[in-house]
Phi, psi and omega in degrees: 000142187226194179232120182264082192301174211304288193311338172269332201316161164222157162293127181096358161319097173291109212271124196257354136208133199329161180230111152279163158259201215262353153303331179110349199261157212271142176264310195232146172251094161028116164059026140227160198276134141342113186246200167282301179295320194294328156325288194304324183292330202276303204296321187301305195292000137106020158312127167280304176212184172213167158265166191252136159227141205321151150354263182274055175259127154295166163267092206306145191260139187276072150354155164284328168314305185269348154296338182264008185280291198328320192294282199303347187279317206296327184284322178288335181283281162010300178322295205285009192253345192272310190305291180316306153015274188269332159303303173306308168302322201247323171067067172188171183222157205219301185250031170221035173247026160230352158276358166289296180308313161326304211291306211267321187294328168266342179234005176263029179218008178333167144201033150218135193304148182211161191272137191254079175279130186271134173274188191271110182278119151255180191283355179276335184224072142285327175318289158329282195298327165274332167304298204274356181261339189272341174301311188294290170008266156324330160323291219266344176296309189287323193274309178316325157235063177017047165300137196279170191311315199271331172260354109043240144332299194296314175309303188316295187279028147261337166299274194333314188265335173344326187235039231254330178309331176298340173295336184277327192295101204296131204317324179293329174308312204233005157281139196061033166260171182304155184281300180292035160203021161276299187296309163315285144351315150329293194314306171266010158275311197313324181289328156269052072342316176296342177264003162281301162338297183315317180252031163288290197252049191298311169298340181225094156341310203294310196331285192284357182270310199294354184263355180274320188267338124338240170355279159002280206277355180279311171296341171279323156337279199300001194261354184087355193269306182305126202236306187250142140305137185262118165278111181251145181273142184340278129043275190284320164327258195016286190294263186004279188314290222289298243255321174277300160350294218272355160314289167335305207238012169284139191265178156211175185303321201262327193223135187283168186280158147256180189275152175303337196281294162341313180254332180289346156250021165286329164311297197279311180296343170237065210292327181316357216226303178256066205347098148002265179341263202317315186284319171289323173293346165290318212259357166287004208234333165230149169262121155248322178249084152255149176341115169134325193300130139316054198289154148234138174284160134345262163340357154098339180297116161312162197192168196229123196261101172301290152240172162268194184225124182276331162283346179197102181295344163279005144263014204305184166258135207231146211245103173280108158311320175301316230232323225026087173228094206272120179229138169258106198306327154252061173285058201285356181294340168262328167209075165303277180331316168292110176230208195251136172256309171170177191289095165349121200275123163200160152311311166236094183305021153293124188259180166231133194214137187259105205292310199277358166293300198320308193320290171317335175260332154096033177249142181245000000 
């Protein structure tokens, strides 16, 4: 699978994941060819590229779970561009206590972990897309740790509006700047944002503290100044983890993702910054290594990740391709020494895994 821009498409070009429109009805399907409208359409709706799958590629398999995250990201973001908008223009909101309601009826009430696939950002609508991913997080993050009904609601539509000051910013400000004083800016437009929140959510206060507090402890984080525990309201934990996750391990046209193994030990490497709690309710809440993953050890080998380890998800158990050696990572008395180095670099983490050998071998 590769990622393809707008401008290389071709005809006969096999499509490696569905395409919606801002309605939801599915456009293009998985492992059908490119036509010349079909080309032309892709362009029109304002795509930067899609992905492609090689010639001789299977068509990696799609859960119903993972069909509807697409789905559901392609309608919500649509939502969410008219809607922050519509904030901006009018200083009021019309759809996002029903896009707050989406969020929770599909991801607030899991009680299975679901693959968090990440989409293709450009800078115009990384905001829209990243706003809705770090909101599903939370979602799912929240039921996981029995956050009561209001406050909830409240994490969520502080996801959605959080970065909504980057929106304010005018084109001109930042054409033909540096990609790093692009960012700097950003940044300190996300900080006048906050008195548009403010007089948005003038009755519920908590809106603008958790993205203030938020915002706050991250920027002191990257300045090196946090020392201490931060008190913070449920909300902004919460937020803190989801909002660096889905930074992290988001792709975009210019700069590749890091792997989920990565930022989970980025998480985890900083308990002062990132709630214990708030980081086991993330890894409760997504597959980062499932039966199928590719890996590299520490010991430079590659390996195939058989189960998981429900106590320490960077340990499962592993199938070493050199040696055909099923090593159980957490054993550490036997491979204390031996870990997971990160994830087999691939474009799309979804695997083809024959459920019913594992059975039969007795990894459930």
């Amino acid at each position: 699978m590769k990622f393809v821009k707008t401008e290389d498409l071709r005809n006969g070009m096999r499509i490696a994941r569905p395409i919606y429109n801002k309605k939801g009805v599915l456009l293009y399907e998985r492992d059908s060819k490119l036509t010349d409208a079909a080309v032309n359409s892709i362009k029109n709706f304002g795509l930067i590229g899609i992905f492609i799958l090689e010639p001789a590629e299977p068509c990696p398999p799609m859960s119903e779970d993972d069909i509807e995250f697409e789905r559901f990201q392609t309608i919500q973001v649509y939502a969410i561009e008219e809607e922050l908008r519509e904030i901006i223009n009018s200083k009021r909101t019309k759809k996002l206590d029903s896009i707050v309601a989406a969020v929770v009826k599909s991801y607030g009430h899991l009680n299975r972990k679901i693959n968090f696939t990440q989409n293709l950002r450009s800078r115009e609508d990384y905001v829209y897309k990243h706003s809705l991913n770090v909101a599903i997080l939370c979602a799912m993050m929240c039921h996981k740790m029995n956050v009561q009904v209001d406050e909830i609601e409240d994490c969520i539509t502080a996801c959605l509006v959080h970065d909504i000051g980057k929106l304010m910013v005018p084109d001109s400000l930042i054409k033909g700047e540096t990609e790093e004083k692009i960012d700097e800016i950003l940044e300190a437009s996300q900080v006048n944002g906050f008195d548009l929140i403010e007089s948005v959510y003038s009755s519920n206060p908590n809106i603008r503290r958790i993205c203030q507090q938020t915002q706050r402890v991250l920027a002191e984080f990257k300045e090196g100044k946090i020392t201490e525990k931060q008190k913070l309201v449920t909300g902004a934990r919460i937020m803190i983890v989801a909002e660096v996750y889905d930074s992290m391990t988001a792709m975009d046209a210019n700069e590749g993702p890091r792997s989920e193994v990565e930022a989970l030990r980025h998480l985890v490497g900083h308990p002062e910054i990132f709630h214990p709690k708030a980081v086991e309710a993330l890894v409760n809440s997504i597959n980062i290594l499932a039966p199928g993953t590719s890996v590299e050890l520490t010991s430079g080998e590659k390996a195939l990740v058989l189960s998981v380890n429900p106590q320490d998800v960077l340990r499962p158990m592993v199938l070493v391709f050199s040696s055909n050696q099923i090593v159980d990572l957490s054993d550490r008395r036997m491979f204390d020494d031996l870990e997971i180095a990160d994830i087999m670099k691939t474009m799309d983490n979804r695997y083809v895994m024959d459920e019913d050998a594992l059975k039969k071998f007795t990894f459930s």
